[in-house]
C-alpha positions as CSV (number, residue, x, y, z in Angstrom):
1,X,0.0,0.0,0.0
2,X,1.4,3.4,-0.9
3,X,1.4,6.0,1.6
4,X,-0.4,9.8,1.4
5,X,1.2,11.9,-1.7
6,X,4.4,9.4,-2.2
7,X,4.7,6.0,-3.7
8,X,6.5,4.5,-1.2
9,X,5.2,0.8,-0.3
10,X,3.6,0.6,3.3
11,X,2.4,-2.2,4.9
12,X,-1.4,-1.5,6.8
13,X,0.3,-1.3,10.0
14,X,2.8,1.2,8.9
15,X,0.0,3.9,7.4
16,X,-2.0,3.1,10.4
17,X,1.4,4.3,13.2
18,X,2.2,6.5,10.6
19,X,-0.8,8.7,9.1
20,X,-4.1,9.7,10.4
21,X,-6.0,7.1,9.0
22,X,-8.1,4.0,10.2
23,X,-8.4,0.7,9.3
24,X,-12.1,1.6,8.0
25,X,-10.1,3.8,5.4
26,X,-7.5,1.2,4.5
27,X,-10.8,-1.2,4.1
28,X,-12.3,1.2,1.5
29,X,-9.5,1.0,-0.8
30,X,-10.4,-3.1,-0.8
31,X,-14.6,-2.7,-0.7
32,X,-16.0,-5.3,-0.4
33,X,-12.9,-7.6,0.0
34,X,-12.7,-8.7,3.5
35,X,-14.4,-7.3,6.5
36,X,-12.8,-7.0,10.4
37,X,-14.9,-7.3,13.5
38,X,-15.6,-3.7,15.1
39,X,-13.5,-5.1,18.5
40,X,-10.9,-6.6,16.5
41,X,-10.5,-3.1,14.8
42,X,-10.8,-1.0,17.7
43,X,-7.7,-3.1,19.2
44,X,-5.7,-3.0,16.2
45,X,-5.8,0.7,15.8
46,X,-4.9,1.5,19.7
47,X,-2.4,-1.3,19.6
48,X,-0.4,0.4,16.1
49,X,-1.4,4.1,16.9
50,X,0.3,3.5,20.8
51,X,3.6,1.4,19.3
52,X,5.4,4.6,18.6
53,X,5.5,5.8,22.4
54,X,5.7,2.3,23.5
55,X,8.7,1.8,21.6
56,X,10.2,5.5,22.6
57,X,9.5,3.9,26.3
58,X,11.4,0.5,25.5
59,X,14.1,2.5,24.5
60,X,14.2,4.7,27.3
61,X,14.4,1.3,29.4
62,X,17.2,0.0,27.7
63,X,19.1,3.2,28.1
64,X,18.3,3.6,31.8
65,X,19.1,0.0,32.4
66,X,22.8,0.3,30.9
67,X,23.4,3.1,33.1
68,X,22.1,2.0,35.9
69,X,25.1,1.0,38.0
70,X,27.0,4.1,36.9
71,X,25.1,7.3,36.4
72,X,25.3,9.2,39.7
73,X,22.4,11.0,41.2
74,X,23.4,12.7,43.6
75,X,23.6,16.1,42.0
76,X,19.9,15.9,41.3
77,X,17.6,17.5,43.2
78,X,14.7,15.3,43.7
79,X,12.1,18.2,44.1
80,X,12.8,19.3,40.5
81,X,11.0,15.6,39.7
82,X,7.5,17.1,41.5
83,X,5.9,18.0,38.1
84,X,6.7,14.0,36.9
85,X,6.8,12.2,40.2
86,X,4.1,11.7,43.2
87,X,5.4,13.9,46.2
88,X,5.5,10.4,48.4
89,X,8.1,8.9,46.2
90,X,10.2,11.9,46.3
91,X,10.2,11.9,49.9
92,X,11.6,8.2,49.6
93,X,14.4,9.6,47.6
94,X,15.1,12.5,49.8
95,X,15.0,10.2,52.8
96,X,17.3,7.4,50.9
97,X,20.1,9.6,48.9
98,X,20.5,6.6,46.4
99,X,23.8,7.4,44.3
100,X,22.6,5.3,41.3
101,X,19.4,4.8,39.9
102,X,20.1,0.9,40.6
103,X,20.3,2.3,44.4
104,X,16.9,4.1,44.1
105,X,15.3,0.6,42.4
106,X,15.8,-1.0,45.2
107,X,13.7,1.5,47.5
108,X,10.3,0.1,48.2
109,X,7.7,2.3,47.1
110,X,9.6,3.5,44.0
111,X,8.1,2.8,40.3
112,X,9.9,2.3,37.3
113,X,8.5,5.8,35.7
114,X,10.0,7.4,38.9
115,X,13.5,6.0,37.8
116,X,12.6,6.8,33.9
117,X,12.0,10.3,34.9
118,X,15.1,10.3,37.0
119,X,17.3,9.2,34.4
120,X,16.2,11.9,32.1
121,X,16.7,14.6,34.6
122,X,20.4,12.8,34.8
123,X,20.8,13.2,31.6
124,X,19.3,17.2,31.3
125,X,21.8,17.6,34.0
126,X,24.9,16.4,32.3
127,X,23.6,18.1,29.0
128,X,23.5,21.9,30.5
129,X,27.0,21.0,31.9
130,X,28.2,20.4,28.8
131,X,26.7,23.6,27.5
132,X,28.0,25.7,30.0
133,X,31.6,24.4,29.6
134,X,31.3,25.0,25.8
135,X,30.1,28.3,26.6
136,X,32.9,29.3,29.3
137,X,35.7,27.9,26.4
138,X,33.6,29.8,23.7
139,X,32.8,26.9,21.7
């Protein structure tokens, strides 16, 4: 199937994640041909239209999970999480001073979106570091 205003071949699944179009519309091009089941439909095109953020969440996993034994916390302070994370779980990390975020896994009460949300503060951190070396070195 060939996407909106190119011919590039796409499967169904890929026009679905990628354009704002229903299966109902991918049917019409095929009247007539086969027919889905209103439920079946409905699941498909949540499953396909989430898979983008689910994915951008696998890979967020992965990262954190690689640098979990080695990405220092300590220079973040946990009440800049309060717009992301629950204010009981930031207690819990106030109370605990984990160094890594393996540290913080291992406090009861905290979630993996708490240490998600962690590691991308880490990583804000260490990017306005870098910003303000290359700006003291006029780079």
């Amino acid at each position: 199937m060939a996407g909106k205003g190119n011919n590039i071949p796409r499967t169904a699944a890929e026009v679905l994640e990628t354009f704002n179009v229903s299966i109902g519309d991918i049917e019409g091009n095929w009247a007539g041909e086969f027919e889905i089941d209103d439920l079946i439909r409905e699941h498909v095109e949540t499953e396909l239209k989430y898979n983008v953020y689910l994915e951008k969440q696998r890979k967020e996993i992965e990262h954190m999970k690689k640098d979990q034994f080695t990405t220092d916390i300590c220079e973040v302070e946990f009440d800049s999480l309060i717009s992301s994370v629950c204010k009981e779980r930031i207690e819990k990390l106030k109370e605990n001073r984990p160094q890594t975020i393996h540290a913080a896994s291992r406090i009861q009460g905290i979630k993996p979106t708490t240490l998600i949300f962690l590691h991308q503060r880490v990583k804000r951190i260490a990017q306005e570091k870098m910003k303000e070396s290359l700006k003291r070195f006029n780079i």
